[in-house]
N, C-alpha and C positions, 0 to 999 in steps of 0.2 A: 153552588157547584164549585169542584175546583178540580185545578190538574197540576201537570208541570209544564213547563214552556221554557224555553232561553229566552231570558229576558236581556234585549239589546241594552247594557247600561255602562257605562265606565270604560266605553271603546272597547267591549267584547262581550259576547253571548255570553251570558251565566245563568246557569240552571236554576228556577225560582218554582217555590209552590204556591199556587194563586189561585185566592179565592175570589168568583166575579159572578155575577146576575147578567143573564140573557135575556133579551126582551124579543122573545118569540113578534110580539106586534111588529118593531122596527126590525127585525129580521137581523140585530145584531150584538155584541155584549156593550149593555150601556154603564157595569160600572162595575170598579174592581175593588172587592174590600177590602183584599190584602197579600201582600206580594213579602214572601219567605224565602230569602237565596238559600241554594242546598250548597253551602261553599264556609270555609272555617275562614276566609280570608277579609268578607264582611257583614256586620250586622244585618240582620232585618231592617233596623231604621236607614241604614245608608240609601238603599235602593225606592225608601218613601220616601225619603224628599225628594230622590232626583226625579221619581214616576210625578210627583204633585206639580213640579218647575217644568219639565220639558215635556210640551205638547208634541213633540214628535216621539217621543218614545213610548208617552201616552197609545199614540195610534199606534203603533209597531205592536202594543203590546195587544191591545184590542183587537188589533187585524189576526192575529196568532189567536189569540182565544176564540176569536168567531169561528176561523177556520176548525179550530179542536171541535167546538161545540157542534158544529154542521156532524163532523166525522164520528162523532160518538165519542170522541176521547177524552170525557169527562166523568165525574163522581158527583153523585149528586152528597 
């Protein structure tokens, strides 16, 4: 599945397209395959390492994606 989301990273929201798996059982998204900033300012890779290093941005991002995922506003 994937959508867009602002992805909290570098001390501001940036718009990222992100693909993740939803675990209907645990009732939330347990894992995200891949996070695409929509911005000329940085790479794809930038925002993978800081989403791999910082467990809080990890949940920021997960908590945004569940919420999409509940509301319908995703692509399978």
């Amino acid at each position: 599945m994937k959508t867009i989301i602002n992805a909290p990273v570098f001390d501001e929201d940036l718009p990222a397209l992100v693909e993740f798996h939803y675990s209907e059982e645990e009732g939330q998204v347990v894992n995200v395959h891949k996070i695409e900033l929509i911005s000329d300012n940085y790479k794809p890779a930038d925002i993978t390492v800081v989403y791999h290093i910082n467990d809080d941005i990890r949940q920021k991002i997960n908590e945004e994606l569940t919420d999409k995922y509940r509301r319908g506003e995703y692509e399978d």
